[in-house]
N, C-alpha and C positions, 0 to 999 in steps of 0.2 A: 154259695156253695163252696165249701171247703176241697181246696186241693191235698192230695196225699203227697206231691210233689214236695222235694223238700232243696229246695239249693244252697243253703246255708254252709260256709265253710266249717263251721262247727259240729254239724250233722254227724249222729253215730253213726260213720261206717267204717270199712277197714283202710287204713292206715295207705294201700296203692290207691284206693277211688280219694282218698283225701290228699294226698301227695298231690296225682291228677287236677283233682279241682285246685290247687294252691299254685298251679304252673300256672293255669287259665285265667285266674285269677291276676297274677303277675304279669304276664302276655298283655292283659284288658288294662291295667293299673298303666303300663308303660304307653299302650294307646290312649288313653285316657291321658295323658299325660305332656305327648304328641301334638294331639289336638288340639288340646285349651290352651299349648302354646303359640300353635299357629294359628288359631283364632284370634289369636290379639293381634297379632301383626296384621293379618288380613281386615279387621276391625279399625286397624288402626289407618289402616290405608283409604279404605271405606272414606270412613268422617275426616279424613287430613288431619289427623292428629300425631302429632309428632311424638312418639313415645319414649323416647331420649330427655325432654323437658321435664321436669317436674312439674308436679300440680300445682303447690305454690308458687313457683319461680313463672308459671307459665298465663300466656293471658288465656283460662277457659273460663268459661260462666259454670255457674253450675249445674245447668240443664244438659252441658256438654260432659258433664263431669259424670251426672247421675242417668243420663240415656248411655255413656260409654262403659261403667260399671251395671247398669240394670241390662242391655242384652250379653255382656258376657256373660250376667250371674244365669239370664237364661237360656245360652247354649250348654254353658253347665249342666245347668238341672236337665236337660234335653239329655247331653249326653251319656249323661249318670244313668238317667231311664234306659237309652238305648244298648248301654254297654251292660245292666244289667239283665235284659232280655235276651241280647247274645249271649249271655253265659248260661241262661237259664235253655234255648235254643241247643246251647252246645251241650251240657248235661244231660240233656234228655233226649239228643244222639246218640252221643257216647257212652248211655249208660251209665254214668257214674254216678 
């Protein structure tokens, strides 16, 4: 079933609902942003991984290498979904 919903920052509307969405937008960008930095360090704390080391310079295998890269790439994509539902939540409060 097709939504008539439309969230897209590009969406014809007038120029204050676009303004609008481009702040919320920016607000979610800078959380977004927030987050995946402090998931590393929290990440890193997790597995005792010293995140100061380099990958070369440092003794990881690379099961530690590709389990420390494979759940960041998945809070990522977790939180891409969720930041993009809140905007989608907040659009269709706010009307815009």
């Amino acid at each position: 079933m097709r939504s008539n919903f439309n969230y897209r920052i590009d969406a014809p509307i007038s120029r204050r609902k676009r303004a609008h969405r481009t702040v919320i937008y920016f607000v979610l960008f800078a959380i977004f942003g927030a987050a995946s930095t402090g998931f590393i360090y929290i990440l890193g704390d997790i597995l005792s991984v010293d995140l100061d080391t380099p990958i070369r310079g440092g003794s990881f295998s690379a099961f530690e290498v590709i389990g420390f890269f494979g759940m960041y790439f998945l809070f990522l994509l977790a939180l891409v979904v969720l930041l993009l539902q809140i905007a989608k939540r907040i659009f269709q409060w706010l009307n815009v």
